[in-house]
C-alpha positions as CSV (number, residue, x, y, z in Angstrom):
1,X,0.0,0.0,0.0
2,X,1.3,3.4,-1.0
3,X,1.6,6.5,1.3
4,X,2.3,9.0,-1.1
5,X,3.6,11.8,1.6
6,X,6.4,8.8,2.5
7,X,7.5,8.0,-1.4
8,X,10.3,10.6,-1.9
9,X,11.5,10.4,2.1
10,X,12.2,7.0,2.3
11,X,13.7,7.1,-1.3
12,X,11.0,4.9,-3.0
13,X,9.8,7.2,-5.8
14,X,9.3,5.4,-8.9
15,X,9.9,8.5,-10.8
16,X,13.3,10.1,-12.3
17,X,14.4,12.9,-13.9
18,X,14.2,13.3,-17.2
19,X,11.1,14.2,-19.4
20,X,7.7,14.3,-18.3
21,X,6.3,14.2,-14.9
22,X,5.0,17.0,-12.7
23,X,4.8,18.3,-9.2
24,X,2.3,20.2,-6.4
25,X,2.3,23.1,-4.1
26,X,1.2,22.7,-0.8
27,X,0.7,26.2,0.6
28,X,-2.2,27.3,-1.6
29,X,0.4,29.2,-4.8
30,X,1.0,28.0,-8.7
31,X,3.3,25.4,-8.9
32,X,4.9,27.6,-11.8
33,X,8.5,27.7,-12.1
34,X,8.7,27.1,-8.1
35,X,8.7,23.4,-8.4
36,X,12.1,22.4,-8.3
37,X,13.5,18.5,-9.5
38,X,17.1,19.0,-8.7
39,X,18.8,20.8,-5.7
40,X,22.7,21.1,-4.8
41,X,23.0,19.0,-1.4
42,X,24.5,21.1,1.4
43,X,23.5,19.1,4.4
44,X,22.5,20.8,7.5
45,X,20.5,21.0,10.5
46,X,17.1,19.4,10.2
47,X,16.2,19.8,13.3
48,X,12.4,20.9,14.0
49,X,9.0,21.0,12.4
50,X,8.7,21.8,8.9
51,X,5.5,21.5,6.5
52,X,5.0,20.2,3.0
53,X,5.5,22.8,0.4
54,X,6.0,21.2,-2.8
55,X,6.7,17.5,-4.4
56,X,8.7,17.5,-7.6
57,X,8.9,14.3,-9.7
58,X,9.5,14.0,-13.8
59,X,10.4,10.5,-15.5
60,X,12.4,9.4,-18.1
61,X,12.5,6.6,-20.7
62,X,15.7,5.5,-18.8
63,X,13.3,5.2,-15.1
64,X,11.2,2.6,-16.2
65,X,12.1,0.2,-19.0
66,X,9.1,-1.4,-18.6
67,X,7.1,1.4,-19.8
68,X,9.0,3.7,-21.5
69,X,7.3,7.5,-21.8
70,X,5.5,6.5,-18.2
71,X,4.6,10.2,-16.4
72,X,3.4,10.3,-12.9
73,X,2.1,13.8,-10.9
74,X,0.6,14.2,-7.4
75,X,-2.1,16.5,-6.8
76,X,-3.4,17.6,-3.2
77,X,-6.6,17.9,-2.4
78,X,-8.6,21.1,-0.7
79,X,-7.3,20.9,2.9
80,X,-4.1,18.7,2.4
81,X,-1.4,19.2,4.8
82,X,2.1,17.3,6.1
83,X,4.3,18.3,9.0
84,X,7.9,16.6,9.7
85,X,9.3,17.0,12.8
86,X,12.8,15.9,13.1
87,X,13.6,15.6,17.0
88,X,17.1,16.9,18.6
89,X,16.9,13.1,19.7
90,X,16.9,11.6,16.7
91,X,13.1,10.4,16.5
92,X,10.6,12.1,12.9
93,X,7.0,12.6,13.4
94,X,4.7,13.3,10.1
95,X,1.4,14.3,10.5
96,X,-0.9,13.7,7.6
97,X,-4.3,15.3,7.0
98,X,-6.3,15.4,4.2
99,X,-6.2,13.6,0.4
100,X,-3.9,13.1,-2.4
101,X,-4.3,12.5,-6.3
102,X,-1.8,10.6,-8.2
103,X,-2.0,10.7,-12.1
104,X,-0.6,8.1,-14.0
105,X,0.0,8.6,-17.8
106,X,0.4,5.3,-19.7
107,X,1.6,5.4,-23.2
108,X,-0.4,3.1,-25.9
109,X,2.5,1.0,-26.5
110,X,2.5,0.3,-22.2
111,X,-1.2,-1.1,-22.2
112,X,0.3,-4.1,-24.3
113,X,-3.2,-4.9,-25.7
114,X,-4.1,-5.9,-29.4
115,X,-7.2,-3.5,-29.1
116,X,-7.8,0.3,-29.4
117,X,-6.6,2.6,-26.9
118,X,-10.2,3.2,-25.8
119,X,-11.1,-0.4,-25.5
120,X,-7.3,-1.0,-23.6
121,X,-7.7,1.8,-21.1
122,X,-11.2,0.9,-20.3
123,X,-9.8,-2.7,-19.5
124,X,-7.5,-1.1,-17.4
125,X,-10.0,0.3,-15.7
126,X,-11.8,-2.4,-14.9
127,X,-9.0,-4.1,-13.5
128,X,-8.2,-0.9,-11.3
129,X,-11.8,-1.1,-10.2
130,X,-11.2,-4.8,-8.5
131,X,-8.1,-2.9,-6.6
132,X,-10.5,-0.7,-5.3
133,X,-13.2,-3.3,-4.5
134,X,-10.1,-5.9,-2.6
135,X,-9.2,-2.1,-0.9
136,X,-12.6,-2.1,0.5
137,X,-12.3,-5.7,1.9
138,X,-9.2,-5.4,3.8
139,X,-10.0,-2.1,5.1
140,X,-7.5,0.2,6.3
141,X,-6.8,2.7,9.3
142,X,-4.5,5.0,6.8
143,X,-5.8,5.6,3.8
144,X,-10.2,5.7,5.1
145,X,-11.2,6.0,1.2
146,X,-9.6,5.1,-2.3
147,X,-11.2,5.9,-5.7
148,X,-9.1,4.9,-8.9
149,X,-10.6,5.9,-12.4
150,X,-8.9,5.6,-16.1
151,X,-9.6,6.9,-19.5
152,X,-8.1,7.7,-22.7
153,X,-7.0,11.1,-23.6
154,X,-7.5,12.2,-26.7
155,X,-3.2,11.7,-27.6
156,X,-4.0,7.8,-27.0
157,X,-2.5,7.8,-23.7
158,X,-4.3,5.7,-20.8
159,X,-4.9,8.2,-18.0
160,X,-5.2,6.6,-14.5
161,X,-6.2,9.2,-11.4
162,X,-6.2,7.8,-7.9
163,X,-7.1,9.6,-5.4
164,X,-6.3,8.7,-1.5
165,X,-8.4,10.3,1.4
166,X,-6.0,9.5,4.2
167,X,-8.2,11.5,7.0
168,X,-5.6,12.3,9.8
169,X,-2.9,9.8,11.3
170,X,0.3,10.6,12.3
171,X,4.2,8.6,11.1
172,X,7.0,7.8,13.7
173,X,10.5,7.0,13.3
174,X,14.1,8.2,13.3
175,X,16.2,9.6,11.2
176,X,20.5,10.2,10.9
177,X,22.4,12.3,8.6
178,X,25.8,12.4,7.6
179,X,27.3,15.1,5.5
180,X,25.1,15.4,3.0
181,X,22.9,12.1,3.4
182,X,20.0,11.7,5.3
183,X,18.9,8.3,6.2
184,X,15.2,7.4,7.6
185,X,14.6,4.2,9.8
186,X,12.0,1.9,11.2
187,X,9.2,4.1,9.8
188,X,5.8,3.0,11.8
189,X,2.3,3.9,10.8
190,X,-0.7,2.8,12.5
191,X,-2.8,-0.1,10.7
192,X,-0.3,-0.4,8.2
193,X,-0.3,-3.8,7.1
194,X,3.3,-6.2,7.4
195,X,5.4,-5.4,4.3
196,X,4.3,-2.2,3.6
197,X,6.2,1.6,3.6
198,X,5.6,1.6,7.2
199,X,7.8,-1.5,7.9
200,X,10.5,-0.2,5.4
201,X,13.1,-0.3,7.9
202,X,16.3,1.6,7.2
203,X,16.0,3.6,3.9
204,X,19.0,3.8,1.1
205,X,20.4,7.5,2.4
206,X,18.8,10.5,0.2
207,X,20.3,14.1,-0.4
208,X,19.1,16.9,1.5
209,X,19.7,20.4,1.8
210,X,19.0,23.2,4.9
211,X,19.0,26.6,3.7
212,X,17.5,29.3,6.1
213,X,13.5,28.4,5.9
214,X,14.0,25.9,3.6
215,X,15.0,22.1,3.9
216,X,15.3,20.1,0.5
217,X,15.4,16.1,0.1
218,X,15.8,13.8,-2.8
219,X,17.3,10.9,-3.9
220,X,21.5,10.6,-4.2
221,X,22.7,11.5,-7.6
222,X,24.1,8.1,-8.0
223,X,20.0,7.2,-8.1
224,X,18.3,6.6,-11.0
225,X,15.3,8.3,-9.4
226,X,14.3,12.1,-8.6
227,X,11.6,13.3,-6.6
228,X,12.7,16.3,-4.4
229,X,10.2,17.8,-1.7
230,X,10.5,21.0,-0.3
231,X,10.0,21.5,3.1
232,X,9.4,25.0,4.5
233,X,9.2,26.4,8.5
């Protein structure tokens, strides 16, 4: 199960940079030209509570060989908010509030179908309906609604939106930095189910930046991915 606010933090962002892709504000302004999907690392202080300003991700070909041309964007809903708290001590606290949408552009050529991109995407759809339907079965104290709908564009391109209502819950764990690197651990979220983004453990260490109001993380540039957050006091 995916917790979107998590993706870029504990370095599991599907996404790279490249062409394509997208990103959201947080804070109620355009994401115009204030959406960055590279920052220089400068390491830092992270000490203290920051909230969610904006989440950057693009994709290249190169990012996902199984389905070249791929584009993913997140968009918050009304009322959306994070907080991270990183503790003198060591110990993160996230709070979550609110929903997310995650659209998912599929390229014809990725729906690997023998019909029309209409017919293909409408398949797609129905199969993304039973993941909804098996959602509804297992239940979850998380995410308290899921709603995933897909259509064709007129460019032929499959066009999945999820959208996750996550209501309000709140991540622990702990966190260490080193130089540059900062490296998240033994994330826990309440009814997060085993072998999920809550029992990640110890994530690969991401870059991250601390300038004045303003902390920056992302994946290492030796990673094939990039989805930088902004994170703003």
């Amino acid at each position: 199960m995916k917790l979107l606010v998590l993706v870029t933090l504990i370095g599991v962002s599907a996404t790279a940079l490249g062409c394509g892709g997208g990103g959201a504000t947080y804070d109620g302004s355009p994401a115009g030209g204030s959406c960055p999907s590279t920052f220089t690392p400068c390491g830092g202080n992270p000490t203290g509570t920051w909230r969610l300003r904006t989440d950057c991700t693009s994709t290249s070909s190169s990012s996902n060989s199984s389905c070249p041309g791929q584009s993913t964007s997140t968009v918050p809903g009304s009322g959306y908010s994070a907080t991270y708290t990183f503790n003198a001590n060591g110990t993160l606290n996230i709070l979550v509030s609110g929903s997310l949408t995650e659209v998912i552009r599929y390229p014809p050529e990725c729906l690997y179908s023998d019909a029309s991109a209409t017919q293909a995407c409408a398949d797609r759809n129905k199969t993304m309906q039973s993941v909804v339907a098996m959602f509804g079965d297992a239940g979850s104290t998380t995410i308290k609604s899921l709603s995933i709908s897909c259509a064709a564009d007129s460019s032929g391109f499959c066009v999945c939106s999820e959208t996750f209502n996550y209501g309000t819950y709140t991540i622990t764990g702990s966190y260490t930095t080193s130089g540059t690197k900062l490296a998240v651990t033994a994330l826990s979220t309440p009814g997060m189910p085993d072998g999920g983004a809550g029992d990640a453990g110890t994530s690969a260490p991401v870059d991250y930046c601390v300038s004045g109001n303003n902390l920056w993380i992302g994946p290492s540039s030796s990673s094939s991915s990039s989805s930088v957050i902004t994170l703003t006091k």
